[in-house]
C-alpha positions in Angstrom: 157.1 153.9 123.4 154.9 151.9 121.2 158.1 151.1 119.1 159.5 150.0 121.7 157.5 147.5 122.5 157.6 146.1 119.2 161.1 145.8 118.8 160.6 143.8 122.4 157.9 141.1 120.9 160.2 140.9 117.6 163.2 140.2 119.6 161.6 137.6 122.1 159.4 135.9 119.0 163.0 135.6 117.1 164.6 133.9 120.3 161.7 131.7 120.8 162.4 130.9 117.2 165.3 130.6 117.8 164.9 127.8 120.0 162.1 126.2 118.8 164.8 125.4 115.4 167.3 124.6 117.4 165.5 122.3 119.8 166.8 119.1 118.1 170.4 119.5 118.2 169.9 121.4 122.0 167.8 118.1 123.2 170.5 115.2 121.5 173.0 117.5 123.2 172.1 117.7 126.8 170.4 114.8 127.2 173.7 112.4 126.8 175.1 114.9 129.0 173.6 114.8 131.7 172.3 111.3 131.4 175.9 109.9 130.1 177.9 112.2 131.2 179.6 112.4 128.2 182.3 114.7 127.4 181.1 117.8 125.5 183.2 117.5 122.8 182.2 114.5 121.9 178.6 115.2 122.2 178.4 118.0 120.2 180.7 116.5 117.5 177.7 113.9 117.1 174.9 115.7 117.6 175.9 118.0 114.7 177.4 115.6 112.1 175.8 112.4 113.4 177.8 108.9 113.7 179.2 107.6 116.5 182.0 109.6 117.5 183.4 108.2 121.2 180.5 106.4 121.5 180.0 102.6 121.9 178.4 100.6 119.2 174.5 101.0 119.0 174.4 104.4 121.5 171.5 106.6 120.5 168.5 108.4 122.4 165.4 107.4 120.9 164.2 110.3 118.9 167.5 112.1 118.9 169.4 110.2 116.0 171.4 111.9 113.2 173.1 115.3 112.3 171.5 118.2 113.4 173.7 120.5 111.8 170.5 122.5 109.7 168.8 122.9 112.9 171.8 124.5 114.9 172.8 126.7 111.6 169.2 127.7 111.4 168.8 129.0 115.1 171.8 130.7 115.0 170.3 132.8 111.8 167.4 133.6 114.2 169.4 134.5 117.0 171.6 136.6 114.4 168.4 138.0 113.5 167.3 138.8 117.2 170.6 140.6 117.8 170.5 142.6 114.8 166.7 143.8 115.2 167.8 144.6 119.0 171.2 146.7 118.0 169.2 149.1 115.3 169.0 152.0 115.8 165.9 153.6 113.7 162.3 152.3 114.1 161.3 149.6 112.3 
């Protein structure tokens, strides 16, 4: 039981983590989404390798500017991580 429970906390500390790294690229995302309504595509094309792709000249959220690409590839190691720790099956 107590292993249990520890596999639990490791699995929601490595999603938290999860999203705490990937909380750059996740806030330039939806934010011109729902604000803009900008098509996803586009969105997450910019988000990830920054420019302007489909958008006008000058478009940018204060304090979402620039690829995020190392912040998405890193939450999606930690997610990788959480899935992996969740799937074993010997104790830790």
């Amino acid at each position: 039981m107590r292993l249990m429970r520890a596999r639990v906390a490791v699995v929601l500390l490595l999603v938290a983590a999860a999203f705490i790294a990937a909380s750059p690229w996740l806030g330039c995302a939806v934010v011109p989404m729902f604000v803009a309504r900008r098509v996803i595509a586009d969105v997450a094309g910019t988000c990830t390798f920054g420019g302007a792709i489909g958008f006008p000249a000058g478009y940018g959220v204060p304090g979402f500017t620039g690829p995020y690409w190392g912040s998405l590839l890193v939450g999606l190691v930690y997610v990788i991580a959480a899935l992996w720790v969740a799937g074993r099956k010997r104790a830790m």
